[in-house]
N, C-alpha and C positions, 0 to 999 in steps of 0.2 A: 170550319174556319179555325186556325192554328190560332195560340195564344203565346205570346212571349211572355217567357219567364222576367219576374222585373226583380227577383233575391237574387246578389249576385254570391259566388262561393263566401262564406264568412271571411276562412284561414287567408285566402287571396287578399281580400280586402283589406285586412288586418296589414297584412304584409307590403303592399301597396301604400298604405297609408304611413308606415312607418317611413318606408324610402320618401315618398313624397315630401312631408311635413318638414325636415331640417330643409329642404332645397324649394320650398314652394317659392318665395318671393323671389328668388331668380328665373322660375320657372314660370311664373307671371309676366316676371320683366322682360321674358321675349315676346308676349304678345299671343302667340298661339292655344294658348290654353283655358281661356273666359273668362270672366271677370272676377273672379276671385274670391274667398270667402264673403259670405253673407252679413257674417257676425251677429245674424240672429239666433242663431240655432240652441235649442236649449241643450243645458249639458248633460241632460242623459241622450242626446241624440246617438241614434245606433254610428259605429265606424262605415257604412257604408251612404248614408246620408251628409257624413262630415267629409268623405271624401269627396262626392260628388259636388257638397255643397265648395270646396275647395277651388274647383275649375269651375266656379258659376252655372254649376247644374243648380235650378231653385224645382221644386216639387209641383 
């Protein structure tokens, strides 16, 4: 049985995350992208948690 990797690349992330973050709430305000930060997250959460958590991925 195959396993999926669930780390995504850091450097990607990072980089992902920067674009994202100045345009999230327009990117929210079309609707396609899920419900939006959590605003739970504590602050040392890793960048790939904060992105996730960003488009309503919750853990």
């Amino acid at each position: 049985m195959a396993t999926l990797k669930t780390l995504l690349d850091p450097q990607t992330v990072v980089g992902v995350l920067n674009t994202v973050e100045p345009h999230l709430d327009e990117m929210l305000a079309f609707g396609a992208y899920g419900a939006g930060p959590s605003e739970t997250l504590p602050a040392d959460a890793s960048p790939q948690i904060r992105l996730l958590d960003s488009f309503g991925r919750r853990p």
